[in-house]
Backbone as a chain_set.jsonl record, in Angstrom:
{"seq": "XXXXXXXXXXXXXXXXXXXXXXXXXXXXXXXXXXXXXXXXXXXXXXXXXXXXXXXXXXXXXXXXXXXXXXXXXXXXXXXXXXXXXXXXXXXXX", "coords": {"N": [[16.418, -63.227, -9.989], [15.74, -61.609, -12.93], [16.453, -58.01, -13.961], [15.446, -55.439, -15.785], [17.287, -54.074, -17.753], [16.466, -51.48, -19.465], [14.619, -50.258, -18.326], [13.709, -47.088, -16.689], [13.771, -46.372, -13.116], [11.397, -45.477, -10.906], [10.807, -41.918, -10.404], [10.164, -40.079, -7.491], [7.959, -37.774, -7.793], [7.693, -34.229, -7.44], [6.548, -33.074, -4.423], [4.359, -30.944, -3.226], [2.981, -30.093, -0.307], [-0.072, -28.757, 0.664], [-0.193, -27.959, 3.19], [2.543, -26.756, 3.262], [2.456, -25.05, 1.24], [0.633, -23.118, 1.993], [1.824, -22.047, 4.517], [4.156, -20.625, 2.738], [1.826, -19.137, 1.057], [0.979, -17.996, 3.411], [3.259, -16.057, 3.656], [3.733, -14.301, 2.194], [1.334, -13.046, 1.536], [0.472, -11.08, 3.851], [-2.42, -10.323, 4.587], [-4.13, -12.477, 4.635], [-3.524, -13.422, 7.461], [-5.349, -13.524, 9.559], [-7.431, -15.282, 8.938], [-8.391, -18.602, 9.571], [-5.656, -20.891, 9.681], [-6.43, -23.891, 9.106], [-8.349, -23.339, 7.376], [-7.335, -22.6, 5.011], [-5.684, -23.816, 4.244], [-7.274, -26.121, 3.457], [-8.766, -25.189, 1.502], [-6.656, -25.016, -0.514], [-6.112, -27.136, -0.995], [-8.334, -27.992, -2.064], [-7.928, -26.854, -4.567], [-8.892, -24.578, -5.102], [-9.56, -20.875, -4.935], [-7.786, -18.517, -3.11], [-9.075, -15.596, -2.21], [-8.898, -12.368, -1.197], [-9.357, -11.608, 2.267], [-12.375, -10.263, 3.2], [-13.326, -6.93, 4.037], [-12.92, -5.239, 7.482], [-12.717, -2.856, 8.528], [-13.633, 0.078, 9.49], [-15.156, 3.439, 8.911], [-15.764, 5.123, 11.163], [-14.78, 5.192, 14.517], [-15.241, 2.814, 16.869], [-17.678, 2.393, 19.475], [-16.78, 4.155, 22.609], [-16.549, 2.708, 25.483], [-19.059, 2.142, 27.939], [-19.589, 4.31, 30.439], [-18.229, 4.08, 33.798], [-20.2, 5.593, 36.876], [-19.04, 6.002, 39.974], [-20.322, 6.322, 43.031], [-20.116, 7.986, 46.198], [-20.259, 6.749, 49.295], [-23.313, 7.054, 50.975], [-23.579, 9.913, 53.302], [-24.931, 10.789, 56.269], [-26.619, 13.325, 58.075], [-25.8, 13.573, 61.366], [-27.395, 14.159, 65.007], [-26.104, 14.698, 67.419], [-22.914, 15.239, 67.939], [-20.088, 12.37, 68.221], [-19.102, 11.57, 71.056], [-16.198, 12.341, 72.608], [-12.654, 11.635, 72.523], [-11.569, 9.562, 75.586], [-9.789, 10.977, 78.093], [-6.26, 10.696, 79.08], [-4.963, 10.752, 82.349], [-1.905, 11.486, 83.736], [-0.763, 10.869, 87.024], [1.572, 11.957, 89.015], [2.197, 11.027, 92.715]], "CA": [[15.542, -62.322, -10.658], [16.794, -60.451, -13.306], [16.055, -56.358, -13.942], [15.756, -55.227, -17.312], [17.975, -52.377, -17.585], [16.068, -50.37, -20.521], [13.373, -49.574, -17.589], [14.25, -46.381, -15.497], [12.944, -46.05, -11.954], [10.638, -44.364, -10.639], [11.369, -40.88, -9.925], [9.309, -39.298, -7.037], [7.888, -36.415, -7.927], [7.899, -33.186, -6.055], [5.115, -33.127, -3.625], [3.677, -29.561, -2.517], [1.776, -29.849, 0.451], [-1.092, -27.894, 1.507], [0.324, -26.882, 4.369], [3.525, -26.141, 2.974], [1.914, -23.95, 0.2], [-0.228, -22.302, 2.767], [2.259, -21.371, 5.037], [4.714, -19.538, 1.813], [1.24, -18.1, 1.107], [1.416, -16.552, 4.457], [4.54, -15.101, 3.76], [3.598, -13.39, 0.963], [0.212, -12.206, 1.836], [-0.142, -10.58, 5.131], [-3.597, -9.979, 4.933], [-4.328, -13.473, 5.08], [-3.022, -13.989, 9.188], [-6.682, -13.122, 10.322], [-7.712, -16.119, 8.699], [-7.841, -19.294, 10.208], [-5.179, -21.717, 9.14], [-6.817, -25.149, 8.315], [-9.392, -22.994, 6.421], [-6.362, -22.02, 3.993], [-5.196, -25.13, 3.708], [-8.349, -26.928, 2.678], [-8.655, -24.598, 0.073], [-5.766, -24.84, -1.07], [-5.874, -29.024, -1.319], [-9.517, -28.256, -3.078], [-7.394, -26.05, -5.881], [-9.887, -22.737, -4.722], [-8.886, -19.592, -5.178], [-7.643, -17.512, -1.964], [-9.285, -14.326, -2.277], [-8.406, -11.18, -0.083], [-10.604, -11.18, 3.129], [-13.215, -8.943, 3.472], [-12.04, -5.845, 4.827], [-14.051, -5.42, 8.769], [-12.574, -2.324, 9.3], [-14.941, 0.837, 9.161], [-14.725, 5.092, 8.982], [-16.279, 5.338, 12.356], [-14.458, 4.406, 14.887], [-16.159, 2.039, 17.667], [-18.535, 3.26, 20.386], [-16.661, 4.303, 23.535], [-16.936, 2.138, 26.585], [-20.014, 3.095, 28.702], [-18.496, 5.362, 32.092], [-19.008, 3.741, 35.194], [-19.928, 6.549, 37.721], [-18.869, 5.769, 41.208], [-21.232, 6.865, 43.915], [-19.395, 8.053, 47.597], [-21.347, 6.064, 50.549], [-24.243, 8.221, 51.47], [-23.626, 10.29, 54.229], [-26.303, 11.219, 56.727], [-25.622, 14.144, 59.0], [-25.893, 13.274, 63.383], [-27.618, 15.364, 66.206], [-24.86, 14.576, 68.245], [-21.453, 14.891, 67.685], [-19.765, 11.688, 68.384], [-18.121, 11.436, 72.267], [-14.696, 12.591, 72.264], [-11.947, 10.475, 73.382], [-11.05, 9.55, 77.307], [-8.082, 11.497, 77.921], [-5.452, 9.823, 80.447], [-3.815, 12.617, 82.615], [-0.735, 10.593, 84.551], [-0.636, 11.798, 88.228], [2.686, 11.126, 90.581], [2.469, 11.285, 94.13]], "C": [[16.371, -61.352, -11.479], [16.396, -59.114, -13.922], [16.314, -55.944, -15.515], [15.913, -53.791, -17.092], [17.594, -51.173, -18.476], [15.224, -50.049, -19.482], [13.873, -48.261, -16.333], [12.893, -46.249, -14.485], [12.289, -45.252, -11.3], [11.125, -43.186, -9.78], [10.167, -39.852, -8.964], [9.036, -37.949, -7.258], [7.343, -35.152, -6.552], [6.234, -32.947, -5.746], [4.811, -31.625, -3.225], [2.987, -29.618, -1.611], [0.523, -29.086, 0.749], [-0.724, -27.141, 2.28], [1.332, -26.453, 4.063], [2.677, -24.763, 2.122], [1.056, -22.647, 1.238], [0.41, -21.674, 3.724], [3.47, -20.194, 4.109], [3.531, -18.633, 1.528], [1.104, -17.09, 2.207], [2.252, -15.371, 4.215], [4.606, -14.008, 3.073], [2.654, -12.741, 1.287], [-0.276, -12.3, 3.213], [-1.543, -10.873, 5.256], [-4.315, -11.081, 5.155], [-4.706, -14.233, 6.829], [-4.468, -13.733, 9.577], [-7.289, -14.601, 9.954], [-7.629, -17.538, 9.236], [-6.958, -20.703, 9.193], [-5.366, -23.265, 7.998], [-7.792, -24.443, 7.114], [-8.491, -22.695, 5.143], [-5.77, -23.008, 3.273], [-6.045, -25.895, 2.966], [-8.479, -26.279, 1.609], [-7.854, -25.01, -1.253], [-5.381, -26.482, -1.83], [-7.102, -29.288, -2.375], [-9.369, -27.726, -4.302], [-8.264, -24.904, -5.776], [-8.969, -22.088, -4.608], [-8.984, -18.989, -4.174], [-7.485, -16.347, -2.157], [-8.956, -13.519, -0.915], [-9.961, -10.988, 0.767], [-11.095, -9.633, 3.116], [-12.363, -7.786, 4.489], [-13.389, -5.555, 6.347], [-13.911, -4.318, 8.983], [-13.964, -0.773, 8.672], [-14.417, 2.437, 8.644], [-14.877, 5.332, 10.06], [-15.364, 4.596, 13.202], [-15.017, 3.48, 16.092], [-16.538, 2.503, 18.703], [-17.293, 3.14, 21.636], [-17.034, 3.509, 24.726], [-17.749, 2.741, 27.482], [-19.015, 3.016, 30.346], [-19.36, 4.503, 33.192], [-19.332, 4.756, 36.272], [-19.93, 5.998, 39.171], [-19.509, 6.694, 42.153], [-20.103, 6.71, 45.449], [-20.735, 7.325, 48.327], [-21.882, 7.418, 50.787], [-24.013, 8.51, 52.794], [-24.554, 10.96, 54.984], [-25.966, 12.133, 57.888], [-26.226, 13.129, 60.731], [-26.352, 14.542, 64.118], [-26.81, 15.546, 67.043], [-23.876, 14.119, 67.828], [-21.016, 13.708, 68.285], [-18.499, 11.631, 69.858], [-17.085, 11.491, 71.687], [-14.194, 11.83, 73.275], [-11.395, 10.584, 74.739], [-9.739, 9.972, 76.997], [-6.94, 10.913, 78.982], [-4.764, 10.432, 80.847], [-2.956, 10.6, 83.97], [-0.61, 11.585, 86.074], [0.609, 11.204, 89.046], [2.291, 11.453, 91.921], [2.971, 10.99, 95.096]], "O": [[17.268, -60.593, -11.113], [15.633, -59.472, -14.82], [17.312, -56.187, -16.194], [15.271, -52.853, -16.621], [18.158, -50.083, -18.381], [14.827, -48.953, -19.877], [14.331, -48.576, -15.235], [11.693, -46.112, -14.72], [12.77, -44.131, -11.132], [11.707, -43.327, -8.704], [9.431, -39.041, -9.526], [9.816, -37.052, -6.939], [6.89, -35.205, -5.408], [5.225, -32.751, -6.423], [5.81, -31.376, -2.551], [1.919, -29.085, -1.913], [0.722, -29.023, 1.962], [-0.804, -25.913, 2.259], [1.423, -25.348, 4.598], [2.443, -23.663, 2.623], [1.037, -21.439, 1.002], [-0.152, -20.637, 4.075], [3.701, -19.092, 4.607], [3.765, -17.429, 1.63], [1.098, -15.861, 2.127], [2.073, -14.176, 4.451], [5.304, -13.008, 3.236], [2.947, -11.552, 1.421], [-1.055, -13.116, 3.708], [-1.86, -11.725, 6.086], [-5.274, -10.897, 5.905], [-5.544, -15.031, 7.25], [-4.272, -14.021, 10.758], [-7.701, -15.151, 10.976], [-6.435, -17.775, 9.422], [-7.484, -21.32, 8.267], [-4.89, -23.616, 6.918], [-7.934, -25.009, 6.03], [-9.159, -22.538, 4.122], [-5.441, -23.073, 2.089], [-5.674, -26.353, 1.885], [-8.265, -26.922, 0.581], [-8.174, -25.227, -2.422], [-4.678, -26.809, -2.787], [-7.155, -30.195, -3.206], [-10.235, -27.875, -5.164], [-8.176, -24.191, -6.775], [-7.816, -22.385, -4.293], [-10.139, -18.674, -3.89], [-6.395, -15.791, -2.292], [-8.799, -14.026, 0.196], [-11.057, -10.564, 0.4], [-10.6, -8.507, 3.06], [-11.383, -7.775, 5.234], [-14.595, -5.688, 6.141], [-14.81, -3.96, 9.744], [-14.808, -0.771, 7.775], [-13.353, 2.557, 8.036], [-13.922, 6.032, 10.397], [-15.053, 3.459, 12.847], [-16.047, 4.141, 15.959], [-15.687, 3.258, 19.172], [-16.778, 2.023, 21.696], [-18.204, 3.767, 25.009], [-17.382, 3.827, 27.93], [-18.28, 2.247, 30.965], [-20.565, 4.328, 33.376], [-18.263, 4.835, 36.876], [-20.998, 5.495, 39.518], [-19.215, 7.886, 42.057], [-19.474, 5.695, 45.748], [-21.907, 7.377, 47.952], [-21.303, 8.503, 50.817], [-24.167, 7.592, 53.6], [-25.123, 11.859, 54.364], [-25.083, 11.774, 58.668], [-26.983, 12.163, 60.818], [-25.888, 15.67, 63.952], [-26.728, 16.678, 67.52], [-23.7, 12.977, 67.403], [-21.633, 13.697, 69.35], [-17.28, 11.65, 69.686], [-16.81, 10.979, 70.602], [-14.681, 11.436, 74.334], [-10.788, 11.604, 75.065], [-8.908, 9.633, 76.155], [-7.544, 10.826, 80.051], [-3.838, 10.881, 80.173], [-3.284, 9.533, 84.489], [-0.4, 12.798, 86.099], [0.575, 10.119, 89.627], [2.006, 12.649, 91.981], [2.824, 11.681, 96.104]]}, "num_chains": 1, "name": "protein.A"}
């Protein structure tokens, strides 16, 4: 077989991934990381434009956790004091 030498070979061209591209966009734009990954990527393979997420945060800042109040066991008073303890007297003899 013989190769005709006026033909040059094919030269792969440079590939960009998706995911490559999507993780340098990380790098560059923080504000991105909230985002979830494959969602950045698909974009990015559909040629869409990766706009700056919405912003979530507020002026207010978020309600306080409701207080648990802890209740002591109810105590109930007694008519009678509670027997006092046997005393043990030691006797030699």
């Amino acid at each position: 077989m013989k190769i005709n030498p006026t033909t040059t070979p094919a030269v792969p061209h440079a590939h960009n991934s998706p995911a490559k591209a999507a993780r340098e966009l990380l790098k560059s734009r923080p504000d991105l990381a909230n985002q979830p990954f494959g969602q950045i990527v698909s974009k990015l393979a559909r040629g869409e434009e990766i706009a700056a997420p919405e912003s979530t945060t507020t002026d207010t800042p978020p309600p306080a956790p409701p207080q648990i109040e802890v209740l002591a066991p109810e105590v109930t008073p007694t008519d009678t004091p509670p027997p006092a303890p046997a005393q043990i007297v030691d006797v030699l003899v």
